[in-house]
C-alpha atoms as one frame of an Amber mdcrd trajectory, in Angstrom:
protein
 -16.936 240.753  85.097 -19.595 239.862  82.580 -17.429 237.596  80.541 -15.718
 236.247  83.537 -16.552 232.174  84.095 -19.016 230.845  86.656 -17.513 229.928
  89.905 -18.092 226.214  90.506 -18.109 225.374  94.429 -17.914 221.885  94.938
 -18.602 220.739  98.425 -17.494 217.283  99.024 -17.616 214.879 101.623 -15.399
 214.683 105.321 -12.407 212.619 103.622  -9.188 214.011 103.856  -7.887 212.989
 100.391 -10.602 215.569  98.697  -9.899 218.154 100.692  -8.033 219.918  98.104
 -10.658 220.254  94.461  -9.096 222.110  91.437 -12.276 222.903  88.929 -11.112
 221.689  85.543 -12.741 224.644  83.529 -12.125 227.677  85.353  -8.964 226.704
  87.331 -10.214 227.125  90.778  -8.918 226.011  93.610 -10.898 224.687  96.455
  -9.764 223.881  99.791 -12.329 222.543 102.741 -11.398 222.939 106.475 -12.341
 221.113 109.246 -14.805 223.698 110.626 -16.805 222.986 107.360 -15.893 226.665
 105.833 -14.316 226.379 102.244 -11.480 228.730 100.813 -11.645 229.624  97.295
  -8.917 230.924  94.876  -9.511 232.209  91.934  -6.202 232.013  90.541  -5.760
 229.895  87.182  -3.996 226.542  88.219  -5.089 224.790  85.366  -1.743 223.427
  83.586  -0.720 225.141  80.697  -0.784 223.830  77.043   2.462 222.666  75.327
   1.867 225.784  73.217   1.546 228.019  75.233   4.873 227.023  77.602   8.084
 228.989  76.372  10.302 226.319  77.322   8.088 223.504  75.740   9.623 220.659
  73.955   9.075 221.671  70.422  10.175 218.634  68.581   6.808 216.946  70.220
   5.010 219.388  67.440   7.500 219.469  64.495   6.999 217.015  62.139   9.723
 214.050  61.665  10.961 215.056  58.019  12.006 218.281  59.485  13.263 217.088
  62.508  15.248 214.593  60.549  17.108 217.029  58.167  17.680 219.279  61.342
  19.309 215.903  63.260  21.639 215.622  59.923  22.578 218.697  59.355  23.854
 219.193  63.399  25.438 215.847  63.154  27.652 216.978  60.411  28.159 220.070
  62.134  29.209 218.922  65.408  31.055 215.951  64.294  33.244 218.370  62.324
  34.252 220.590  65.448  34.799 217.387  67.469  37.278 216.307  64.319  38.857
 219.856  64.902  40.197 219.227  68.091  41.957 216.001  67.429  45.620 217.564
  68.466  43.615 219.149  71.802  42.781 215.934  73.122  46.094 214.070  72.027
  48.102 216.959  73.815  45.997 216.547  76.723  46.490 212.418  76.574  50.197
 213.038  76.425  49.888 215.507  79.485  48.428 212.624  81.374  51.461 210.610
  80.448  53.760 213.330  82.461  51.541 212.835  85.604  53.486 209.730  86.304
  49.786 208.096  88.121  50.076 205.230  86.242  53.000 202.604  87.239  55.005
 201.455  85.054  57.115 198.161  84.753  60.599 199.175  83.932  61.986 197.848
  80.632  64.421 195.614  81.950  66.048 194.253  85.011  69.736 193.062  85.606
  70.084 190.254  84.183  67.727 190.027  82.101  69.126 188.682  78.904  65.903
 188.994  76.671  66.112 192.754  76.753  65.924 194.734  73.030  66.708 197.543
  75.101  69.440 199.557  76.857  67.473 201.923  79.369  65.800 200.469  82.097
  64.186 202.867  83.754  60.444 204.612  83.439  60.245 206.899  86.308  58.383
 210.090  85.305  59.301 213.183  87.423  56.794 214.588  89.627  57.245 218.257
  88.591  54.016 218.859  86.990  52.042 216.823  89.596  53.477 218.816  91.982
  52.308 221.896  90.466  48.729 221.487  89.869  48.392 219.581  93.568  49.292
 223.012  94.969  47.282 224.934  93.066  44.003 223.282  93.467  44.499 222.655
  97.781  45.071 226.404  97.838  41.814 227.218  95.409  39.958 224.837  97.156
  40.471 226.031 100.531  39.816 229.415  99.169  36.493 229.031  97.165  34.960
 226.001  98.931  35.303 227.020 102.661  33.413 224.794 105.015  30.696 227.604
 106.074  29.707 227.585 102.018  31.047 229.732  99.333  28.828 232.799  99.865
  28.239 235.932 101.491  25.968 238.865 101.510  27.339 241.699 100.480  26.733
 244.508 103.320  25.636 247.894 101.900  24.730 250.471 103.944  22.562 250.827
 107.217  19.911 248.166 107.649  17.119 247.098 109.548  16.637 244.430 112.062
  14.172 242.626 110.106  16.269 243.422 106.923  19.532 241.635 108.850  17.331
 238.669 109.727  15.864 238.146 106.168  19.450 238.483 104.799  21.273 236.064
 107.389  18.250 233.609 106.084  19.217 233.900 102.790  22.682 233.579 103.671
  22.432 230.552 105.675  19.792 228.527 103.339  21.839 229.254  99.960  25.129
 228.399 101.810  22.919 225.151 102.806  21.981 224.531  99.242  25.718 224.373
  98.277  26.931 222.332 100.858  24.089 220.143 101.864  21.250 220.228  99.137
  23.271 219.517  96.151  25.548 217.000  97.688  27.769 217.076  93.785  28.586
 220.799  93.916  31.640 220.636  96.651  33.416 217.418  95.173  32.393 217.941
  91.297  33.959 221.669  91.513  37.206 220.199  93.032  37.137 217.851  90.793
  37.385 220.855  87.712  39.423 222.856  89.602  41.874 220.585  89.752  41.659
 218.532  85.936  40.464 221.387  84.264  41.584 224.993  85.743  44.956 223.748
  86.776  45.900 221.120  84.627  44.203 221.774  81.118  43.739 225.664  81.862
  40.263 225.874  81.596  37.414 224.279  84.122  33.875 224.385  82.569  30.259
 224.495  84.815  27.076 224.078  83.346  24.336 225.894  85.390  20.669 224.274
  84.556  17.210 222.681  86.135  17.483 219.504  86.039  13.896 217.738  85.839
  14.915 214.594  87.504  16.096 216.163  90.984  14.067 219.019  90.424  16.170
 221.839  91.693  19.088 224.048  89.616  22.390 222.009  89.300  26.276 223.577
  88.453  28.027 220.616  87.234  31.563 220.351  85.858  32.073 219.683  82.095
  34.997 218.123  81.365  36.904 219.801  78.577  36.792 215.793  76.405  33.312
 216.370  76.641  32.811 220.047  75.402  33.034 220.713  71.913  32.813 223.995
  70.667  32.415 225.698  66.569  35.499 227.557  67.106  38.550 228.450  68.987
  37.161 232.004  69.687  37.774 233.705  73.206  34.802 232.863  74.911  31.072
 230.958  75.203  29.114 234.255  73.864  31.181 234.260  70.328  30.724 229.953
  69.564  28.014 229.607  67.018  27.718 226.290  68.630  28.528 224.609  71.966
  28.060 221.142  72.386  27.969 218.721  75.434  28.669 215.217  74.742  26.689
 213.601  77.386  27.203 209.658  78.238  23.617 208.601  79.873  22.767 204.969
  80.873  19.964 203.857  79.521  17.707 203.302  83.150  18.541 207.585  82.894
  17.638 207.592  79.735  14.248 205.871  80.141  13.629 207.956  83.499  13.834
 211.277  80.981  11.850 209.689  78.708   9.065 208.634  81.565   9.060 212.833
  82.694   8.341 214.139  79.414  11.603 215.886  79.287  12.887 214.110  76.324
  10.874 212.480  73.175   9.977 208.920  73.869  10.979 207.167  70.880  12.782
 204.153  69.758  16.556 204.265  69.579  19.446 201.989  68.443  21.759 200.304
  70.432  24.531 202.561  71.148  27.890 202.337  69.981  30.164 204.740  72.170
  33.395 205.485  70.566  36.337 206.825  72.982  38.686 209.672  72.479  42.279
 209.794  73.132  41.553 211.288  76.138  39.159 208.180  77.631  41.349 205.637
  76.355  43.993 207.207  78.522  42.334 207.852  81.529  41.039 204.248  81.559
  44.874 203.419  81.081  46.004 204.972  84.274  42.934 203.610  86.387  43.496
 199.955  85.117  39.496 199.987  83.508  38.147 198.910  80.153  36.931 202.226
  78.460  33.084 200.261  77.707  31.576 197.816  79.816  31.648 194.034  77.847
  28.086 193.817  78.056  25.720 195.017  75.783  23.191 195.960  77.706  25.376
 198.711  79.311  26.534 200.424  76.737  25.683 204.056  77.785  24.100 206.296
  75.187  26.097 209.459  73.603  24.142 212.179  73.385  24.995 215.573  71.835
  23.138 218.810  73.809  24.236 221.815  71.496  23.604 225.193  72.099  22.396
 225.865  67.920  21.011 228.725  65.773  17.785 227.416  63.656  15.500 229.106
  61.370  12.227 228.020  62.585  10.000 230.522  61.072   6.655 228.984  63.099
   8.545 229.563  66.194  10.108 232.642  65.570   8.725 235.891  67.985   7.784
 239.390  67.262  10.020 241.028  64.493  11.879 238.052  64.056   8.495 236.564
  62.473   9.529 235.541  58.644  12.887 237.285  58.275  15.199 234.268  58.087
  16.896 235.109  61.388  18.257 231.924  62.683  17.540 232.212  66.541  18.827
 230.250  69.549  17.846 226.806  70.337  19.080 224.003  72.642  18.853 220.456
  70.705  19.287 217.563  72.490  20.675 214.729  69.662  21.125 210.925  70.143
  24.479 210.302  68.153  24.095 206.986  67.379  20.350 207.391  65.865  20.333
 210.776  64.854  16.989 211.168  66.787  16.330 214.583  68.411  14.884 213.903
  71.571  14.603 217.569  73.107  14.391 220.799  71.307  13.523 224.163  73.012
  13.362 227.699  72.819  16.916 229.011  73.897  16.102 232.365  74.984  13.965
 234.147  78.014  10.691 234.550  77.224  10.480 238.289  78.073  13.812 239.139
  76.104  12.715 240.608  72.824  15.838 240.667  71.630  16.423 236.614  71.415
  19.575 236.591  73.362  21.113 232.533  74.119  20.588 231.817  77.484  23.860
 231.832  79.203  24.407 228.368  80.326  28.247 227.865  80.786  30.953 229.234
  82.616  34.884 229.327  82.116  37.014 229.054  85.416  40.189 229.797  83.611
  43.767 229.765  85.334  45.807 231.882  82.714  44.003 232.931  79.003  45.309
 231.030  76.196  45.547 232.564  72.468  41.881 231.285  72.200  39.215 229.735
  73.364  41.098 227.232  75.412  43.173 228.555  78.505  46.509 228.150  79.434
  47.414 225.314  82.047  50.416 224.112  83.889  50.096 221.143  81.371  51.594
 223.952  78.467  53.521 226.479  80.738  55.505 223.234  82.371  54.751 220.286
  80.131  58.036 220.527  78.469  60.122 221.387  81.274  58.630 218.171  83.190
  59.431 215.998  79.913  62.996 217.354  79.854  63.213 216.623  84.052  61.720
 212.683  83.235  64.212 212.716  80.152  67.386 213.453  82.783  65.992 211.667
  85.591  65.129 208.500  83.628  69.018 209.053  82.463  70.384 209.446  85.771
  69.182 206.517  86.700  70.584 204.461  83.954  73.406 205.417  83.991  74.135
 204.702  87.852  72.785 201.436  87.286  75.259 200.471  84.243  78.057 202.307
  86.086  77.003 199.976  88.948  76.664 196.800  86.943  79.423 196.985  84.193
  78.925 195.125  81.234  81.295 194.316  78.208  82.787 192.038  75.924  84.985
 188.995  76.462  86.679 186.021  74.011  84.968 182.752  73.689  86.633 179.541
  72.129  85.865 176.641  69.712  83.358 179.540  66.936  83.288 182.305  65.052
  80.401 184.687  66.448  77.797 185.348  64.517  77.267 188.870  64.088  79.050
 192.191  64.952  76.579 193.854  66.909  76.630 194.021  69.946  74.226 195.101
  72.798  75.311 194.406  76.070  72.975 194.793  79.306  73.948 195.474  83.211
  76.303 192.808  84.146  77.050 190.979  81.633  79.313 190.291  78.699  79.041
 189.047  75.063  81.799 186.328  74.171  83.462 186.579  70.888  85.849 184.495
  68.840  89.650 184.770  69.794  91.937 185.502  67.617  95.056 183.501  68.414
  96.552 183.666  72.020  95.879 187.036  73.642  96.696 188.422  77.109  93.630
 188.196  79.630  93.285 191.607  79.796  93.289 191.495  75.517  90.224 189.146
  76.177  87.857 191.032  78.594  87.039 194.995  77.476  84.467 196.744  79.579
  81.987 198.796  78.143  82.756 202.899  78.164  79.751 203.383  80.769  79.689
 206.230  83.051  77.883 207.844  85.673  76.121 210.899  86.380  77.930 214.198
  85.512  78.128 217.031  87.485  77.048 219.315  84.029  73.839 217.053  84.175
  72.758 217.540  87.401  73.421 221.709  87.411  71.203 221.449  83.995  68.375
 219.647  85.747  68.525 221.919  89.168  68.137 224.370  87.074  65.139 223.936
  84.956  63.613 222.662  88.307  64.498 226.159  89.413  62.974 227.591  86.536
  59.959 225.289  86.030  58.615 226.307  89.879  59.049 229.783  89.536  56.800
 230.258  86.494  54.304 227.371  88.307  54.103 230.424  91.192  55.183 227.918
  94.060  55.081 229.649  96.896  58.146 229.455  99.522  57.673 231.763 102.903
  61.034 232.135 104.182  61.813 230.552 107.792  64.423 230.262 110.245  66.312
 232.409 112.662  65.580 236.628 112.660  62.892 236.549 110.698  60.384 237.351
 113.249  61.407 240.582 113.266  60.504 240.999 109.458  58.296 244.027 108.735
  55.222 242.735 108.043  55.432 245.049 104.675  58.590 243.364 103.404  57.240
 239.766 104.077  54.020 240.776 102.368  55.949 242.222  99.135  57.406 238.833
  99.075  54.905 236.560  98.914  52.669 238.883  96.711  56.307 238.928  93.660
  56.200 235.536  94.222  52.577 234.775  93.707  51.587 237.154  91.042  50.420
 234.533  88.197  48.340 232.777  91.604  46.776 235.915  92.336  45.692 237.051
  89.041  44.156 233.399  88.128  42.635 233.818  92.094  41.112 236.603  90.461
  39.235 235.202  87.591  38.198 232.547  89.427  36.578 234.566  91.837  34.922
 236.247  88.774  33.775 232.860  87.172  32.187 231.811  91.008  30.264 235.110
  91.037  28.726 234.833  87.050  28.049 231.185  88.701  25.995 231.944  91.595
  23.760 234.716  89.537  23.497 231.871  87.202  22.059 229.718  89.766  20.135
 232.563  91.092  18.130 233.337  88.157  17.167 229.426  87.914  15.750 229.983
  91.609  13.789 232.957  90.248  11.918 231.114  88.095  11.154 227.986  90.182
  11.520 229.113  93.407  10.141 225.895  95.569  13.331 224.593  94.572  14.861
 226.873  97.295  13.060 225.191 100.004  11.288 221.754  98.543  14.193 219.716
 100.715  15.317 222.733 103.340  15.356 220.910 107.068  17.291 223.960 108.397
  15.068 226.819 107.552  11.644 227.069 109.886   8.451 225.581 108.253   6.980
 228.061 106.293   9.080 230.493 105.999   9.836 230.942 102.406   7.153 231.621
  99.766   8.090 233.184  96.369   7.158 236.415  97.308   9.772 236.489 100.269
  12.313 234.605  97.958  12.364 236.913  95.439  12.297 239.989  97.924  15.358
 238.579  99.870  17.505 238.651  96.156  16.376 241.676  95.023  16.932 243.604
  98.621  20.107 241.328  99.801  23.126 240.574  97.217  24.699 237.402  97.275
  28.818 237.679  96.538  31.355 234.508  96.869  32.943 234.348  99.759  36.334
 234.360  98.696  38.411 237.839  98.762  39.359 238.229  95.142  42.501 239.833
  96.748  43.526 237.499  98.970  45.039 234.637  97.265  46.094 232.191 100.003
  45.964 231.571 103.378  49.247 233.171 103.960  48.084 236.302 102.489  45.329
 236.414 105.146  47.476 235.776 107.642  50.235 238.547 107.159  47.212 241.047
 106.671  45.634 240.145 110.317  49.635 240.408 111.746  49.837 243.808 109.545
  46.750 244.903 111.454  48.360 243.874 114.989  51.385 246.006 113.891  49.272
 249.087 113.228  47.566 248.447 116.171  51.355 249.165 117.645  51.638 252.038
 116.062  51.412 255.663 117.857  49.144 257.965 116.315  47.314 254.965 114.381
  46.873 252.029 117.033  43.844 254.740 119.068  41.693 255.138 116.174  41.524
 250.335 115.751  39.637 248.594 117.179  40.857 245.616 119.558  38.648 243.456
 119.552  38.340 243.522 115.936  41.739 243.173 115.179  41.792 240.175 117.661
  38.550 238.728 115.840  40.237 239.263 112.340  42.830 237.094 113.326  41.598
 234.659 114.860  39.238 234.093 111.558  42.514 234.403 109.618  43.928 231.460
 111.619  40.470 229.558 110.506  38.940 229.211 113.999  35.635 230.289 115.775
  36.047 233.268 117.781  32.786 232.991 119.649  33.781 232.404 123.400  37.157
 233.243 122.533  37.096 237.032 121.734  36.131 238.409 125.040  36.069 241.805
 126.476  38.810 243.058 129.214  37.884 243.044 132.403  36.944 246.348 133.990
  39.459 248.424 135.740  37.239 248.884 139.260  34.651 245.663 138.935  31.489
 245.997 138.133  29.797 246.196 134.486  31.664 248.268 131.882  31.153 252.214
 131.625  28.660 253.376 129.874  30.526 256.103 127.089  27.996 258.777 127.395
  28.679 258.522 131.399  32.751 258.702 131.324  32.281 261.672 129.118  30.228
 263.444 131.807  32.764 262.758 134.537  35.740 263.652 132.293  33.583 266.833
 131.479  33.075 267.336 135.654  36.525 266.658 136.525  38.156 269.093 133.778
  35.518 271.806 135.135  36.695 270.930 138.972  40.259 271.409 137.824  39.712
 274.950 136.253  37.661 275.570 139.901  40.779 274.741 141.567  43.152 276.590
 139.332  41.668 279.804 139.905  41.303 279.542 143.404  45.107 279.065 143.415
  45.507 282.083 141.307  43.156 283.883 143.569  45.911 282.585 147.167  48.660
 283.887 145.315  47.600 286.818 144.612  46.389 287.959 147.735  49.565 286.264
 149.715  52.208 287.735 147.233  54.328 288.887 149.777  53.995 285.848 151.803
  55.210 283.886 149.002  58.089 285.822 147.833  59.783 285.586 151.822  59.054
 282.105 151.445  60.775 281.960 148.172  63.539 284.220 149.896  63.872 282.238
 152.668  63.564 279.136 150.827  66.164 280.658 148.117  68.509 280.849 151.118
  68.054 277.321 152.069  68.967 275.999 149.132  72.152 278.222 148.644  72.983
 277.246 151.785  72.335 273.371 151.268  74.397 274.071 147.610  77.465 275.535
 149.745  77.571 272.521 152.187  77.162 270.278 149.113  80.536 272.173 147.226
  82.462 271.507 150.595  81.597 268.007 150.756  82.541 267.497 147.197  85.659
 269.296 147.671  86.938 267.726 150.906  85.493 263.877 149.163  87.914 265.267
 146.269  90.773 266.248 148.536  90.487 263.298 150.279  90.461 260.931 146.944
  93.304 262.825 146.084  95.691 262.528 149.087  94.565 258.527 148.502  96.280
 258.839 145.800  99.235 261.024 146.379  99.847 257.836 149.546  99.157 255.082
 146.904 102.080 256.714 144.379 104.202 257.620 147.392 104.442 253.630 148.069
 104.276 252.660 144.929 107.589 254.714 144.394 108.833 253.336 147.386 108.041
 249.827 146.787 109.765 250.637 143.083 112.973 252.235 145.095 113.377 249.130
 147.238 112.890 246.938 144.535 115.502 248.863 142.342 117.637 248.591 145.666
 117.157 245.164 145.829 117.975 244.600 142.097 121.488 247.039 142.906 122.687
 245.343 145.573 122.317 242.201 143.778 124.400 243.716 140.840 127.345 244.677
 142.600 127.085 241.068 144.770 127.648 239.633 141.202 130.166 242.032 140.345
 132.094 241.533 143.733 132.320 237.591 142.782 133.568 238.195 139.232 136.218
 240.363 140.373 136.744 237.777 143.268 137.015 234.962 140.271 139.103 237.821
 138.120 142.049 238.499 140.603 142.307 234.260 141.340 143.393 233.842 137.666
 145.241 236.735 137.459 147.043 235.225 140.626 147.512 231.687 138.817 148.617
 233.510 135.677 151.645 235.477 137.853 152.658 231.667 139.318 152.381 230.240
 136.143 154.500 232.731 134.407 156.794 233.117 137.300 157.393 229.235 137.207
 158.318 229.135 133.431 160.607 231.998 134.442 162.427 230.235 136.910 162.408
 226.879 134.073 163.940 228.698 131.403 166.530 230.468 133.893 168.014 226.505
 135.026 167.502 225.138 131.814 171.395 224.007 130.943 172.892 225.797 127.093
 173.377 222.777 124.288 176.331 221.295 123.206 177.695 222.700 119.411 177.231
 220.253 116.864 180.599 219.880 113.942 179.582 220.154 110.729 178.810 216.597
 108.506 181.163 216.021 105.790 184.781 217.654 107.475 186.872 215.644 109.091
């Protein structure tokens, strides 16, 4: 303590502005109450030199020559990988164009005789829209829940206190997300959607931003990221580079903090890529403002490798290492206005900080991932290629043109190009027939080939896009949970396994974020209105991460909201189940779903009314009363034993007697059933008896009223017979007083 400095007490005056002194030699602080006592720490609050700062601005100390030749050298460098991706962006420009958001004027209308050109239509089909608009509603409902994206991960028994400190934690970092960095919730469903879905690869850069002083995880638009080489992933670039566009009050607000060099710099020039000039396209905007004054800077943060000897630590000290260093670089003016150390200052190995993160929806062939922009880009070109044709043709098939005879000239040329509804006149020839004047053009309309061709690579398109569609209709709620659930999961697998790595890309997020509140941790609570005053210090913050581990909230297995839902039905089922349904619990199950179904269950979940009033058993009590009623029941079993042994005899006479009884009861019962049977049968023998009789009369009947029939036919018989005898006996009679004929001489004798 020899060598130690002098302690300086300074006691000033009753003002409340010097209550606070901090000694500028030793670093003391001094703090005077109102009762006139002062408290003195002795810890060193003195600021720190640039030097001695890790994550000091360096180029403050380098001099300019150097700093110039290393501003050249990364220009070149990073102007060449932004050259390398020139078919990237124009891909992505002409993925834009298959959105169909911007509306377009169709070529020509009926009628219209200035038209160069035969189609008319410039619908786009919606197919890839479609597509990613699923996609991101079901990963943002997923990942961005309303309560906050993040959990703590339960491990184990713990304490009261330890529950309380964790639910804290829980409940201020889920406040951060939603509340305290007012960007995160619409600037990640702004990548999920333009960069995981559509381009196949979302970017978030995790850093501390000096201006709102607190750690930020902003999107990086994949225009805007330029990387050395098309390797798989961030740890493998030799370079990544941010092209930032910064107005200049931002840039004179950096400046004014320290955080960048304060030096002159041109006027800035931005120059647009594909990509901008497109997107200002479709929103009806001029890519850069018309006045000069606006012209927003360009500035290119890289993630480099330098060989700064004087800078270099440990055994990295004069061996031509290059080590990791983030440069901040005006484009237009080649000034470097920020350049820093790019590893932690206790890692003696030099490692880049790890600033980036991928949310990737399928991995590409490099560093770029797959989106639905390449897995349906050219289906939804072919669909706008058939639709745009469809529509044509109805509309010249509607509107027939062709070509008819005019008089008096010769026509001009022999081509021809006739629009909807009209005709082109040409010279006649002599006197034709009308319908030798007039020929219609050969249009047709859709065919039936056409359409099958385009239902078909719809078909085709939304089954690799993993579109989701849950059967409905009649029977189906008797579906085994099982079977619906194999469904939806062969129908979702490319979903769930991007659901996956997006999960995976939240989490290396959040520990991201986490390790930028370890080293400033005010930043947890500077703005906190929902935690209680005082209740964080760095101490506590730091305990509550390294006790308590913070997880997304998302289940990495549960794609989609209908996934959730069939698992809380599966549970009901089991519930159902015999042998199963005893050892789940209820109320669980009932709480489950109702989460599933995205409501509160407080004041909904209740427990059952008890069976006899009052409060509920307690379990340790029902236990003793089962255990007193089983040992009652053994007590009364063996006095029973006990009466029957000593009344055997008793009790076989009874049985006797009561043997008898029932014999006797039997024998009345086998009479009664006999004489019921007897008596069902005679029933039965009357019923046929008059049945028969009934059939006998009827035959009867039917006899008698044969031989009535028979009696007037031999009635009718014997009258003709009788008028055939007169009749014959008449011509008897006739040819008996019929007088003989004269002989006649023969002609020719005389």
């Amino acid at each position: 303590m020899a060598d130690a400095a002098p302690i300086v007490v300074h006691i000033e005056d009753d003002d409340d502005n010097n209550t606070i002194h901090i000694d500028s030699e030793t670093g003391a602080l001094e703090q005077r109450e109102a009762n006139g006592d002062v408290i003195v720490s002795l810890s060193d609050h003195r600021p720190k030199p640039p030097e001695a700062d890790h994550y000091a601005n360096l180029a403050l100390k380098i001099d300019p020559n150097t700093l110039s030749k290393i501003a050249n050298e990364l220009h070149d460098a990073i102007t060449a990988d932004d050259n390398s991706r020139g078919q990237y962006l124009t891909t992505r420009a002409r993925g834009l164009d298959l959105l169909g958001l911007k509306l377009e004027e169709p070529k020509a209308t009926v009628g219209d005789t200035s038209s160069s050109s035969e189609g008319m239509s410039s619908v786009t089909n919606p197919l890839l829209l479609e597509a990613i608009l699923k996609g991101w509603a079901n990963a943002r409902a997923e990942l961005l829940p309303a309560e906050g994206p993040v959990k703590i991960e339960v491990e184990g028994d713990e304490t009261i206190p330890e529950d309380d400190l964790a639910d804290a934690l829980e409940r201020d970092m889920n406040w951060y997300y939603t509340t305290g960095a007012p960007e995160y919730y619409p600037d990640t469903s702004h990548m999920i959607l333009w960069g995981t879905y559509f381009g196949g690869s979302g970017f978030k850069k995790a850093y501390r931003c000096p201006m709102r002083r607190r750690p930020v995880s902003e999107s990086v638009d994949a225009k805007d990221l330029i990387v050395s080489d098309t390797s798989k992933d961030f740890r493998s670039c030799g370079r990544i580079t941010h092209q930032i566009t910064m107005r200049p009050s931002v840039m004179k607000r950096m400046m004014l903090l320290g955080a960048y060099r304060d030096v002159t710099l041109t006027q800035p020039t931005p120059t647009p890529n594909t990509v901008d000039q497109k997107i200002a396209g479709i929103q009806g905007v001029k890519v850069n403002p018309d006045r000069p004054e606006d012209q927003p800077y360009t500035l290119w943060e890289t993630q480099c490798e330098l060989d700064l000897p004087e800078y270099a630590p440990g055994k990295f000290k004069d061996e031509g290492i290059p080590l990791p260093y983030l440069v901040t670089l005006d484009k237009d003016s080649r000034e470097i206005l920020n350049l820093r150390r790019d590893w932690d200052e206790d890692d003696a190995e030099c490692q880049r900080t790890r600033m980036y993160i991928k949310f990737p929806l399928v991995p590409g062939p490099g560093f770029y991932g797959t989106g639905m922009l390449n897995m349906l880009g050219n289906s939804s070109a072919a669909l706008t290629a058939v639709d745009r044709e469809g529509l044509d043709a109805g509309m010249f098939a509607s509107f027939p043109g062709g070509l008819i005879l005019k008089g008096g000239t010769r026509q001009n040329t022999s081509t021809f190009r006739v629009g909807p509804g009209e005709f082109a006149p040409i010279d006649p020839n002599g006197n034709m027939a009308i319908n030798q004047m007039v020929m219609p053009m050969p249009y047709r309309d859709v065919t039936p080939g056409l359409m099958s061709m385009r239902e078909a690579i719809s078909a085709q398109a939304k089954e690799l896009s993993g579109s989701v569609e849950v059967p409905v209709g009649e029977g189906l709620q008797n579906v085994p949970v099982g079977t619906m659930l194999a469904q939806i999961e062969q129908a979702t697998k490319i979903m769930s396994a991007s659901h996956k790595d997006m999960v995976v890309a939240l989490k290396d997020e959040m520990e991201l974020l986490i390790k930028l509140f370890r080293r400033h941790p005010e930043d947890f609570w500077r703005s906190n209105d929902v935690a209680p005053e005082g209740f964080w210090d760095a101490d506590k913050l730091v305990a509550a991460l390294n006790d308590h581990k913070l997880i997304p909230r998302a289940d990495p297995n549960t794609p989609s909201h209908i996934h959730r839902i069939m698992k809380a039905w599966g549970l009901v089922q089991l519930k159902q189940t015999p042998g199963v349904g005893e050892f789940l619990s209820g109320k669980e199950i009932a709480t489950r779903c109702v989460r599933a179904l995205r409501d509160d269950p407080n004041g909904l979940i209740v427990d059952p009314p008890p069976q006899a009033g009052g409060p509920p058993p307690d379990p340790a009590k029902m236990l003793a009363a089962q255990a007193n009623m089983i040992k009652a029941q053994t007590g009364a079993q063996k006095n029973a034993v006990d009466a029957q042994s000593s009344g055997a005899d008793a009790t076989v006479k009874a049985a006797e007697v009561a043997s008898q009884e029932r014999i006797a009861g039997m024998n009345l019962q086998r009479e009664a059933i006999i004489h019921a049977h007897d008596a069902d049968k005679e029933r039965m023998q009357l019923a046929h008896d008059r049945d028969m009789a009934m059939r006998d009369h009827g035959l009867e009947q039917q006899r008698h009223g044969l031989e009535q029939q028979q009696h007037v036919v031999d009635t009718v018989k014997t009258a003709h017979d009788m008028q055939m005898a007169e009749r014959e006996h008449e011509l008897n009679q006739f040819e008996a007083t019929k007088p003989e004929p004269k002989p006649t001489k023969p002609k020719g004798k005389k």
